[in-house]
C-alpha positions as CSV (number, residue, x, y, z in Angstrom):
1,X,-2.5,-7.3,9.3
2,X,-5.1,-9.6,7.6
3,X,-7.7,-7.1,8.5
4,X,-5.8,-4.2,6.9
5,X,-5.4,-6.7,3.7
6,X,-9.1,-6.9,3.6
7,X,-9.5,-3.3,3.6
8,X,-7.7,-2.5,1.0
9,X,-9.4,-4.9,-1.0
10,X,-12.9,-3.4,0.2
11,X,-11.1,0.1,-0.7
12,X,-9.8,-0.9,-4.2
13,X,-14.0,-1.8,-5.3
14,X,-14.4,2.0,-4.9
15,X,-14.4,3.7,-8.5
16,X,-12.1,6.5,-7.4
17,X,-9.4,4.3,-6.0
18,X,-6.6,1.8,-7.8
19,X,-4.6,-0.4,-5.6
20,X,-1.0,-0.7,-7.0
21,X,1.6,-2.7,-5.1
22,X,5.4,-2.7,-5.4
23,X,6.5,-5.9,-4.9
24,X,9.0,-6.5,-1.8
25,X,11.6,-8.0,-4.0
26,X,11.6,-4.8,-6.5
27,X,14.5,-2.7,-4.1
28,X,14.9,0.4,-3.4
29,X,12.8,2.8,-5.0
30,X,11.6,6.0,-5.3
31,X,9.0,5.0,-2.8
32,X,11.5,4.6,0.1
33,X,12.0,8.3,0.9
34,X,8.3,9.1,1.9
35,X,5.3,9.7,0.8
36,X,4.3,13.0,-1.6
37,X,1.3,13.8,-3.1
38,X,0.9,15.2,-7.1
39,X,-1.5,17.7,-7.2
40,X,-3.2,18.7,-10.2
41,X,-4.3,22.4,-12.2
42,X,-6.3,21.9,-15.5
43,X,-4.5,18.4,-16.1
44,X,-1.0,19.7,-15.2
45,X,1.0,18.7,-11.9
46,X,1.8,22.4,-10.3
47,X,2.2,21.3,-6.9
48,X,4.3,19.0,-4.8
49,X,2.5,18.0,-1.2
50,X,4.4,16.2,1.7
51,X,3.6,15.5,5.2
52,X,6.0,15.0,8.1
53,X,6.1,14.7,11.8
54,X,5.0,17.9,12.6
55,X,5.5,19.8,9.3
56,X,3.7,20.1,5.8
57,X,5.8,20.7,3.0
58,X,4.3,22.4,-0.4
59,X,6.5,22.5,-3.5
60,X,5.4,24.6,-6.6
61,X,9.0,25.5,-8.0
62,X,9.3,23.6,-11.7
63,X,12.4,21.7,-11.0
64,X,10.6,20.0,-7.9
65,X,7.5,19.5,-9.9
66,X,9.4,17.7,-12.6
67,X,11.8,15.4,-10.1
68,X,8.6,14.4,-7.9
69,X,6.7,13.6,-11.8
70,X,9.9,11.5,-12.6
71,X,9.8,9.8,-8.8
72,X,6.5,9.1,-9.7
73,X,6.9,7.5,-13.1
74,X,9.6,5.4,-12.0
75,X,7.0,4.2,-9.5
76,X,4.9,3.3,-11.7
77,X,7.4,1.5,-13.6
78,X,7.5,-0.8,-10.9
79,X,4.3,-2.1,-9.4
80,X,2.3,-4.5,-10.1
81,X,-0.9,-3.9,-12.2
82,X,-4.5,-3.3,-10.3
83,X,-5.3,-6.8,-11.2
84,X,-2.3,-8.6,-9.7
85,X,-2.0,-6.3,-7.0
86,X,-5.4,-7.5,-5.7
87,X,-4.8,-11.0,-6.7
88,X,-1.3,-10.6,-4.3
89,X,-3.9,-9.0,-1.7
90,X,-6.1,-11.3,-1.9
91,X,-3.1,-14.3,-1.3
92,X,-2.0,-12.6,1.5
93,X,-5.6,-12.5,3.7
94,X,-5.7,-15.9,2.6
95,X,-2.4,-17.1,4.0
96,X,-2.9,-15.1,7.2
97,X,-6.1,-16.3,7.5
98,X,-4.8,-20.2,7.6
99,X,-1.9,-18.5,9.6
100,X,-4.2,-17.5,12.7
């Protein structure tokens, strides 16, 4: 585990990437039913992307768009911000560090 700590931290100095973290103590959240990607068309979400066991899901109808948009904010109601998610990171490779 430390070494996948330290990866993300080596991954959030890229300029394309921001490392948000949802703090365990937050709940349940929107997070908890899988992962789903936003994509993108001149600035505007028009597709919903998912990827399961053996399937790939694509959403393009408005009323998905606009729930997986909401999922999304509320996620980002919730994390951390890119500086104390490294900082909580950054504690944890620490801690497992003096751990091992």
């Amino acid at each position: 585990m430390r070494s996948q700590a330290a990866r993300l931290l080596e991954e959030a100095q890229r300029e394309n990437v921001t490392l948000q973290v949802i703090p365990f103590g937050t709940g349940l959240h929107a997070g908890v039913v899988g992962a789903f990607t936003l994509l993108e068309y001149d600035g505007e979400p028009s597709l919903v992307g998912m990827e399961q066991l053996g399937a790939s899901l694509l959403l393009d109808e408005d009323e998905h768009i606009r729930m997986y948009v909401d999922a999304w904010q509320s996620l980002q109601a919730v994390t951390l911000s890119p500086a104390d998610s490294l900082e909580l990171v950054r504690d944890l490779v620490v801690q497992l560090r003096t751990a091992s």
